[in-house]
matplotlib code that plots the C-alpha trace (Angstrom):
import matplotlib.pyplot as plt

x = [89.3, 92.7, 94.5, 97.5, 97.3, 97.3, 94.0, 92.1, 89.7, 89.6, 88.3, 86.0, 84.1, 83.8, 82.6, 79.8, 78.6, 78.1, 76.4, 73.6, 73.9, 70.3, 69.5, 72.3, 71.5, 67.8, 69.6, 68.1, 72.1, 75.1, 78.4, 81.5, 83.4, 81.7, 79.2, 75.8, 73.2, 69.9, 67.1, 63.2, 60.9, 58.5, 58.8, 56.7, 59.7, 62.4, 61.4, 61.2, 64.8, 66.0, 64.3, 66.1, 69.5, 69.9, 68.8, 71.8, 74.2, 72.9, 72.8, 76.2, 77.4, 78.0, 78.3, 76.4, 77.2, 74.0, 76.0, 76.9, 73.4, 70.8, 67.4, 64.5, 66.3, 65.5, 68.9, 72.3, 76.1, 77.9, 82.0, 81.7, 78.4, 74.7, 72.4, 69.0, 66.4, 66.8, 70.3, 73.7, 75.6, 78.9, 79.1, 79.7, 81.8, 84.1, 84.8, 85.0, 88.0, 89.5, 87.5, 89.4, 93.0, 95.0, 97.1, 99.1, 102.8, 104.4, 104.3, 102.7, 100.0, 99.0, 99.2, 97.4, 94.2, 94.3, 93.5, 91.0, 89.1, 89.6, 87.4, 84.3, 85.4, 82.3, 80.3, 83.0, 82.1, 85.7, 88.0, 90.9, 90.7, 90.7, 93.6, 95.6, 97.9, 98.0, 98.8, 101.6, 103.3, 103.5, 106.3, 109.6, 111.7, 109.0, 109.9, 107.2, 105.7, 101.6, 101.3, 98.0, 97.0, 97.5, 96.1, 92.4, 92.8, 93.0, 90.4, 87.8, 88.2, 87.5, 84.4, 83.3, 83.1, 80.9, 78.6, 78.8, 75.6, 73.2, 73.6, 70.6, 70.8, 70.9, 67.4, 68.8, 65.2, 65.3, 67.5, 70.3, 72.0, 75.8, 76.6, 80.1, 82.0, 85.7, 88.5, 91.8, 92.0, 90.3, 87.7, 84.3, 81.0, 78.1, 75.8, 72.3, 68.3, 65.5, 63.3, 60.3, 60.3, 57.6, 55.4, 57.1, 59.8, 63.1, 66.3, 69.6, 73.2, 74.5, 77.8, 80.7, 83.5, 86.7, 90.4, 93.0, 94.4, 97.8, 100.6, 99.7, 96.0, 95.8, 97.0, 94.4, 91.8, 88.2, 86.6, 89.0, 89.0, 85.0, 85.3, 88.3, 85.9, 82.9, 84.7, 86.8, 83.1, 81.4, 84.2, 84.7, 81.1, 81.0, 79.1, 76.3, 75.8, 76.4, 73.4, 71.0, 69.7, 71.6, 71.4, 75.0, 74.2, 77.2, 77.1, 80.1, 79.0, 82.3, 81.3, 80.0, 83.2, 84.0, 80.6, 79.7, 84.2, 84.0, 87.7, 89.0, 93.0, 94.1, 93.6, 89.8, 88.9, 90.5, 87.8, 85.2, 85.8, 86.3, 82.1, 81.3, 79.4, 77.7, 75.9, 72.5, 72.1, 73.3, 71.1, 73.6, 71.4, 72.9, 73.0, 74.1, 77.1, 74.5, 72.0, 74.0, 75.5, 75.6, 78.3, 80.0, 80.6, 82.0, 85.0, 84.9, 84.0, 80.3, 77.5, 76.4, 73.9, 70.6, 67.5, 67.8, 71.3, 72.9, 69.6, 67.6, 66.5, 63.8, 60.5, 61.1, 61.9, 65.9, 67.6, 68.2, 71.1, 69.9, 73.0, 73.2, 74.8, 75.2, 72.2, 73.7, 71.1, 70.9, 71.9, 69.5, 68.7, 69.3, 73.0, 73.9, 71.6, 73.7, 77.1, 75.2, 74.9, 78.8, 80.2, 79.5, 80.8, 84.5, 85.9, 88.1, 84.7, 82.6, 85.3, 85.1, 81.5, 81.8, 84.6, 82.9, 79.2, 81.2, 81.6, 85.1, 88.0, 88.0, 91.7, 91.1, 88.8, 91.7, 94.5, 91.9, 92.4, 94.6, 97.6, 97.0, 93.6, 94.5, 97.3, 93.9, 91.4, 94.0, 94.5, 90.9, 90.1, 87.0, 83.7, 80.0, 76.3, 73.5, 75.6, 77.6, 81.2, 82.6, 86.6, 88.4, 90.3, 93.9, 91.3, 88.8, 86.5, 84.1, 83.9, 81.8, 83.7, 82.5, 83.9, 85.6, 82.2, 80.0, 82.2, 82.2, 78.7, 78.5, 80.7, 79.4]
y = [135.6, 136.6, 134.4, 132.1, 130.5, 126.6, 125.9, 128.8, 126.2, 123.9, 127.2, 128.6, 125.1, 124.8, 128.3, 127.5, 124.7, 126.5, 129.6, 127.2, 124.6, 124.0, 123.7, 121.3, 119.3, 119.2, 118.1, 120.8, 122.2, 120.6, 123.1, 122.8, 125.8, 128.6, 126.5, 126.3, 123.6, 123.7, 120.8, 120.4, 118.5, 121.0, 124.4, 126.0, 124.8, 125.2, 129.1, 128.9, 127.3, 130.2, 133.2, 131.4, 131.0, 134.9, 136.1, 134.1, 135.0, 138.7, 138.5, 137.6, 140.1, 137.5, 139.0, 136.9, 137.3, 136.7, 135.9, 132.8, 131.8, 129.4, 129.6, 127.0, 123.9, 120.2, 120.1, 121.4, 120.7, 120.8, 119.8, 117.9, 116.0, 116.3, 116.0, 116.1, 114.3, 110.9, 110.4, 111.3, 111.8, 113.1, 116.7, 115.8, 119.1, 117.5, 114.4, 116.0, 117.7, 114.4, 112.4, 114.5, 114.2, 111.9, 109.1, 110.3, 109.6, 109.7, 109.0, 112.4, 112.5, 108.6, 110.1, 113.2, 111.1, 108.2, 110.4, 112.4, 108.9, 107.8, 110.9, 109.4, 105.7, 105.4, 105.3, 103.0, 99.4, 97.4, 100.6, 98.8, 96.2, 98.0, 100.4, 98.0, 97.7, 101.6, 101.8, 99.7, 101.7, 104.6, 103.2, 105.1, 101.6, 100.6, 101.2, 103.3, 101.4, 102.2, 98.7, 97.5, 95.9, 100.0, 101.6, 99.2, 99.9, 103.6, 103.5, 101.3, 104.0, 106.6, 105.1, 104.3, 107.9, 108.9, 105.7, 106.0, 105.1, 107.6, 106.4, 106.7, 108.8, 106.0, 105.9, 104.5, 103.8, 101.2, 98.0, 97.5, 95.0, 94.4, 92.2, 90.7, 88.3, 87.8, 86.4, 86.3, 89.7, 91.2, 92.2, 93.8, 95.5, 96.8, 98.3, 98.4, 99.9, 99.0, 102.8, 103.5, 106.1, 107.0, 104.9, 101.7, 100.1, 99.8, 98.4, 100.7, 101.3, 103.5, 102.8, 100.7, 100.0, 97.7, 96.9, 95.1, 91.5, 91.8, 89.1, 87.0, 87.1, 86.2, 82.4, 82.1, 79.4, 80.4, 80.0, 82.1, 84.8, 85.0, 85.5, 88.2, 90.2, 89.8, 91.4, 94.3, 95.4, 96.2, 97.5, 100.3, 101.2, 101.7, 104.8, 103.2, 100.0, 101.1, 100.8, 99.9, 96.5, 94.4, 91.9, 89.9, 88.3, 86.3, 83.1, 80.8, 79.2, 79.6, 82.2, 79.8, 78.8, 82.4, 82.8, 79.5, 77.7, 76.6, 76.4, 79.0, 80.2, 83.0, 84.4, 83.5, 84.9, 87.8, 88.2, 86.7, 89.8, 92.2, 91.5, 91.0, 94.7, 93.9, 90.3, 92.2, 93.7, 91.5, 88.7, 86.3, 85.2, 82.2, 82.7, 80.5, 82.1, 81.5, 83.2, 86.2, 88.1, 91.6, 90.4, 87.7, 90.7, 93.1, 90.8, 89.6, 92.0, 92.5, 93.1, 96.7, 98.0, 96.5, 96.0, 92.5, 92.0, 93.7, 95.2, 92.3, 90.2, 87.1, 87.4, 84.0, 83.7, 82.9, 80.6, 82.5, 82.1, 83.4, 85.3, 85.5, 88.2, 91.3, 94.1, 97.4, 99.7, 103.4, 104.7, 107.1, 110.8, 110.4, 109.9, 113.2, 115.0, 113.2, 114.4, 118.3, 118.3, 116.3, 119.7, 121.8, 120.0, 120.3, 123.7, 122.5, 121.1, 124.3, 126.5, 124.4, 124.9, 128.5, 128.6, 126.7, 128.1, 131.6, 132.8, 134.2, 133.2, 134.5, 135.0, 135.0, 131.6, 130.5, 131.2, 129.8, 126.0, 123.7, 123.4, 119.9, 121.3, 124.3, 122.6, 120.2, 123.3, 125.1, 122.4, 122.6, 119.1, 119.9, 120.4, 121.3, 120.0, 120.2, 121.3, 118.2, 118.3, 116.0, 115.5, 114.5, 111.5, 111.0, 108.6, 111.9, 110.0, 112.3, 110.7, 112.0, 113.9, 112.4, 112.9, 109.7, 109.1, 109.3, 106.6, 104.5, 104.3, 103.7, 100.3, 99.1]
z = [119.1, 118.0, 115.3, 116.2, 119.5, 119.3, 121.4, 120.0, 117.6, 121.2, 123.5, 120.8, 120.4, 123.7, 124.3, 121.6, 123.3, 126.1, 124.6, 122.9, 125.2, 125.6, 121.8, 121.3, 124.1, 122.8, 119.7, 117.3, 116.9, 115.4, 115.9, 114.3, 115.5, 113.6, 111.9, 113.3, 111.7, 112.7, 112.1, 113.2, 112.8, 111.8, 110.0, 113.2, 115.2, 113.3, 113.3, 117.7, 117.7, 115.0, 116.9, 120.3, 118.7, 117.2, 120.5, 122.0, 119.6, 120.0, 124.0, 123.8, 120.9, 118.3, 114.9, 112.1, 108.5, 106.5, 103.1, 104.4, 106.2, 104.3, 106.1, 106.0, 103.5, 103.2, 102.2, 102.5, 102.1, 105.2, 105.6, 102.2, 102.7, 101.2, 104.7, 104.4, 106.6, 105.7, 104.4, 104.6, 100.7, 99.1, 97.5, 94.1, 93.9, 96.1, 94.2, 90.9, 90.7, 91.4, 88.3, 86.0, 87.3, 85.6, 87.4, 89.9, 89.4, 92.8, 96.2, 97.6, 95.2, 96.0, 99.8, 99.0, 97.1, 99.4, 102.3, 100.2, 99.6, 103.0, 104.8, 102.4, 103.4, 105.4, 101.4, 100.2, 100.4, 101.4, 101.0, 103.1, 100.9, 97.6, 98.5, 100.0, 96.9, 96.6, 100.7, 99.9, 98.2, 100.0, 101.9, 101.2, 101.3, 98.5, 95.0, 93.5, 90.5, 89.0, 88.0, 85.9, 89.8, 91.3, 88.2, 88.2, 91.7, 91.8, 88.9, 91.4, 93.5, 91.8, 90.3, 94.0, 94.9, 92.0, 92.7, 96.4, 98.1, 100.2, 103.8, 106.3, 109.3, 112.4, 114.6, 118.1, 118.7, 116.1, 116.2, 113.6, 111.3, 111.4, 108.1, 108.1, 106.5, 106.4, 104.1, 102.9, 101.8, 104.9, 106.9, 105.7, 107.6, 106.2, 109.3, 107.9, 109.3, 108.4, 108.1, 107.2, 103.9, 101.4, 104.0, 103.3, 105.7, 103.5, 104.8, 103.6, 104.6, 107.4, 107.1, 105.7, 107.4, 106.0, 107.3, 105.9, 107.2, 109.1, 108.0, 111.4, 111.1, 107.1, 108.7, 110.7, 109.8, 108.9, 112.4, 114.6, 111.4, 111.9, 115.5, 114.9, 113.0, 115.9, 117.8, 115.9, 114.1, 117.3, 119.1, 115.6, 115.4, 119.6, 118.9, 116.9, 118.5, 122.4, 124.2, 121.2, 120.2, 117.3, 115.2, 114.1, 110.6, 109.3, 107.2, 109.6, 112.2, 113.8, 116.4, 118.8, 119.1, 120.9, 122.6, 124.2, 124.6, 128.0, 128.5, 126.5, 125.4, 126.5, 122.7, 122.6, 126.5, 125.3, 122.6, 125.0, 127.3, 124.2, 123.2, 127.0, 126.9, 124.3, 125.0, 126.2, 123.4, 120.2, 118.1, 116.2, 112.8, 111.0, 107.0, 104.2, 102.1, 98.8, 100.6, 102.7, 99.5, 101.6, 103.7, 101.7, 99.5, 101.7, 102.0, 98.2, 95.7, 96.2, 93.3, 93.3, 96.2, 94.0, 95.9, 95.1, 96.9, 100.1, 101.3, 100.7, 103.6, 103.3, 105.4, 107.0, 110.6, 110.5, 113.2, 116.3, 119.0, 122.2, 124.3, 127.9, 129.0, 131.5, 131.1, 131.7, 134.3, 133.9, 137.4, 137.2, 138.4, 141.8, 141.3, 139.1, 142.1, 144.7, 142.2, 142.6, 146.3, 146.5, 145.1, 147.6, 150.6, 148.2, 148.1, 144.5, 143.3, 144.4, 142.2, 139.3, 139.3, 139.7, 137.0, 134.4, 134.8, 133.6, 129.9, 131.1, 133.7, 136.9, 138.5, 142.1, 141.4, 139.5, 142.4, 144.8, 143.1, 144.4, 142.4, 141.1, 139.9, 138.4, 136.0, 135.0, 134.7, 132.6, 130.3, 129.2, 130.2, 132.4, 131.4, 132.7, 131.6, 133.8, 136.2, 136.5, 135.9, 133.7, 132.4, 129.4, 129.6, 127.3, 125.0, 124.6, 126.6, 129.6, 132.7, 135.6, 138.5, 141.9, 145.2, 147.3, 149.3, 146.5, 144.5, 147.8, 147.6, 143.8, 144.5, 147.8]

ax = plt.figure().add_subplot(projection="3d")
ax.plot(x, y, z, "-o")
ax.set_aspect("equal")
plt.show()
């Protein structure tokens, strides 16, 4: 692919989803443009899914340089992360070049680290909160001043990364724990699993996530700050929690306020219908501040990740509060056959089809589109899986193409 054309990286990702389309959907391939991971279960396996993806890349005269191939690893760095198995950690290549530089002393340095630290934020336990001094000062109408606050800051950070914590890899067949806690500083998450490794079930991280307080919210009282945070957690971590069974534990009993007000403001039914999608699916467990360190921390300067602390939880049966709420059905495979058979009664659909199931544009197919649908096809918004065609919203989200009658039907 020549060099140069601004949605080259776009049109060759896509193009490699649709050469090892199979494999990735089977979820033994990861692709990141020119990167292929692949990962088994079993070395037997692992060698079919190999021997399937070379005869791919040869059927389709892809050249493969073995220099930069790894076969048959437990473990490997890929886009600055350790992946194995289990866990998810940072190359320590990576962060050290940045141990051994001393203080920054302007503006595009702080800019420079900040968003170095920021792409491993998901290791670093209340980031947001931490930075926030340094953040501030990256404001050209700020005067820029390292003061002892910015330097133990910048310090804290920089300790973090060389102390970060290996995160699990999320099961979605197993149920999670979202740990929050709020405060005057800001908001704090730690999203926790409980897996089963060396034959014993330990509880561990998969992910921290942290935001800074704006000026209105930091005069909010403690109950309507809990509830903030209910709903801005699940509504971050969408693509962990969507669909899979969770468990809320906080140590404020403020969030019955949000789930169970009867006459709510407009503020609070605003948050009401913000968690709405996720009522089928979420556990609120009641905790004592003494007694809930992980989350109390995440907002206040937690202990360090000890077996004793965060991923702690007592064997007794905790208080439950039973939600009811809306269970989301699976439609099923009768509607993406109905979606099939919808396309060829459509001559626009029929072309897409065509268009998409090809490695390479076709002109007359192209000419043949409607106008309206050949600006969308040539703005690379459409997609096809399992023969379904499926488009790219302006929020990156893929929605499933259906004709008029078949959405009539869908409703009624």
């Amino acid at each position: 692919m020549p060099f140069g054309i601004k949605n080259s990286l776009s049109h060759y990702q896509r193009m490699m989803n649709t050469i090892f389309h199979t494999e990735s959907s089977e979820g033994y391939l990861i692709i990141y443009i020119d990167d292929i991971i692949i990962c088994s279960d079993s070395w037997f396996l692992h060698l079919e899914i190999l021997a399937r993806v070379l005869d791919k890349a040869e059927g389709v005269n892809m050249k493969i340089s073995l220099k930069k191939c790894k076969f048959g690893f437990e473990k490997l760095e890929a886009l600055g992360h350790v992946v194995s198995g289990l866990s998810l950690g940072i190359e320590k290549d990576k962060v050290e070049a940045v141990l051994i530089k001393p203080i920054t002393q302007n503006r595009k340095e702080i800019l420079s680290f900040l968003g170095f630290a920021s792409y491993y934020r998901k290791h670093l336990r209340d980031f947001a909160i931490i930075a926030k001094s340094l953040y501030r000062i990256c404001y050209q109408q700020t005067l820029f001043e390292m003061t002892e606050e910015r330097i133990r800051a910048y310090e804290k950070i920089k300790k973090a990364l060389t102390e970060a914590p290996l995160l699990l890899i999320p099961d979605w067949n197993i149920p999670f724990k979202l740990y929050i806690d709020a405060s005057g500083d800001g908001l704090g998450e730690a999203l926790h699993q409980v897996q089963i490794i060396d034959d014993k079930p330990t509880e561990g991280p998969v992910c921290y996530i942290s935001i800074k307080i704006k000026p209105t919210e930091a005069r909010y009282d403690a109950s309507p700050m809990e509830c903030l945070f209910l709903v801005w957690a699940p509504e971050k971590l969408h693509y962990h929690l969507d669909g899979s069974f969770f468990e809320v534990i906080t140590d404020f009993n403020a969030v019955k306020l949000l789930l169970n007000m009867n006459t709510p403001n407009r503020q609070v039914l605003r948050w009401q219908i913000g968690i709405q999608e996720y009522r089928g699916n979420m556990n609120i467990v009641n905790k004592e501040g003494n007694i809930n360190k992980n989350s109390d921390g995440l907002s206040r300067w937690a202990l360090a990740n000890t077996p004793d602390n965060p991923a702690y939880v007592p064997l007794e049966v905790e208080p439950q509060i039973l939600i009811e709420g809306i269970n989301i059905t699976d439609i099923g495979t009768e509607f993406f056959k109905e979606a099939r058979e919808s396309y060829k009664q459509y001559k626009d659909f029929h072309i897409l089809t065509s268009l998409l199931d090809k490695y390479c544009e076709d002109t007359a197919l192209v000419n043949s589109l409607d106008e309206v649908w050949k600006s969308s096809h040539s703005e690379g918004i459409f997609h096809l899986f399992d023969r379904i065609i499926y488009h790219r919203t302006k929020h990156s989200c893929l929605m499933t193409l259906c004709s008029r009658l078949l959405i009539n039907t869908i409703l009624h």
